[in-house]
N, C-alpha and C positions, 0 to 999 in steps of 0.2 A: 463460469459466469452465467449466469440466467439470462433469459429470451427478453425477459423484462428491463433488466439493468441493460442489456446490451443495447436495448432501442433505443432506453431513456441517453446513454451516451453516445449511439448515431445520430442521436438529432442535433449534439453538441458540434458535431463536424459540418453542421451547416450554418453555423453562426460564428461569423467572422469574429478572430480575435486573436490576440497573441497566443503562444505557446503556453507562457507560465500562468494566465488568464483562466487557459483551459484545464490546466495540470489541478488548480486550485476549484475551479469548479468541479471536475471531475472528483475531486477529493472528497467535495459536501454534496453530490450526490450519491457516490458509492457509501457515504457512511448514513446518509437519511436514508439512503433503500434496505442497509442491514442494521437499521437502530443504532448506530454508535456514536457515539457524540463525534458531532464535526470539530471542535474545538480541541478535544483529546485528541483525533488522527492530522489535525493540523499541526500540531504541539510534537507528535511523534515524527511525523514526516520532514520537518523544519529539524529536529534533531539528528534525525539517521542522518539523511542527506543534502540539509538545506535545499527544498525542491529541487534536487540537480536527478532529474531521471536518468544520466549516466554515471552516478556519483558510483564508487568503487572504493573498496576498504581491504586493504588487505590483513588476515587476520595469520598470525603467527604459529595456527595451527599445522603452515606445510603447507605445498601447491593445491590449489583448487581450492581454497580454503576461505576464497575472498566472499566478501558481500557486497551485491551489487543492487541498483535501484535503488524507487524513492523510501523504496522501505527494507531497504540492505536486507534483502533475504541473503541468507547461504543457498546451495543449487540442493542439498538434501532437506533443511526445510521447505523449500518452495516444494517440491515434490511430493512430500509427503502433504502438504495442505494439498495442494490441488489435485488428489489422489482420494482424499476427503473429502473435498469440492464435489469429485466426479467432474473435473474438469482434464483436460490433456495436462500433464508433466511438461509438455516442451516447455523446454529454456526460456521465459518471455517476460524476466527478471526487468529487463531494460524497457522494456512496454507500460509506461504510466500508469494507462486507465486498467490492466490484467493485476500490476504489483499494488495498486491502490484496491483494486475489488479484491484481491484475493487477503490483502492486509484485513478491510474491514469485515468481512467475511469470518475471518478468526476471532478478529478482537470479539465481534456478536456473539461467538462458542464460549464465551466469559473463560476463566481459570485457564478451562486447559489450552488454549491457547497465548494469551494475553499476559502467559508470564513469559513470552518470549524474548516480550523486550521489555529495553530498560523502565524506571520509574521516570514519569513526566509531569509528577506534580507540581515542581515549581515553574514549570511553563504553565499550566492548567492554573495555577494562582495567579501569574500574572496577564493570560488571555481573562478572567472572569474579572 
């Protein structure tokens, strides 16, 4: 995460407001700071995990295999993006505002990231 994004969402910890309040704003910040449409990572995010930032999925590939956060990374995708980033690899799947920057951060890489997840077009149809 950049010097920049990280201020822009310290300032967010000084303005009182629920959780899922912040979870959602944080969402249309991180995607206005990397170009991505807020409305597609809104659409994405409500799909993975129905804003649930402990939401868990287990996937039938075998132990460790699960995806966690609002944007159900697996622990070898996360790694690898934020290896890309130039950011630390620590675990911090379960951290909103890290799994939201690091989501829009990719989706911005267009193709080669953005085929990671599913299609969200009929969310995008009915958010427009």
């Amino acid at each position: 995460m950049t010097a920049e994004l990280l201020i822009l969402l310290m300032a967010l910890c000084f303005c009182p407001m629920p959780e899922a309040d912040f979870v959602r704003y944080a969402a249309e910040v991180c995607a206005t700071y990397y170009g991505v449409d807020p409305t597609q990572v809104n659409c994405m995010v409500q799909a993975e995990s129905e804003w649930n930032p402990n939401a868990r999925r287990h996937d039938d590939g075998g132990p460790g295999i699960d995806a966690v956060g609002l944007a159900q990374f697996h622990l070898e995708s996360w790694r690898h993006l934020r290896r890309a980033i130039g950011a630390p690899e620590t675990d911090r799947r379960l951290d909103p505002v890290e799994s939201l920057a690091t989501m829009c951060w990719a989706l911005a890489q267009g193709d080669t990231y953005s085929k990671w997840w599913t299609s969200y077009d009929g969310c995008l149809k009915e958010a427009r």
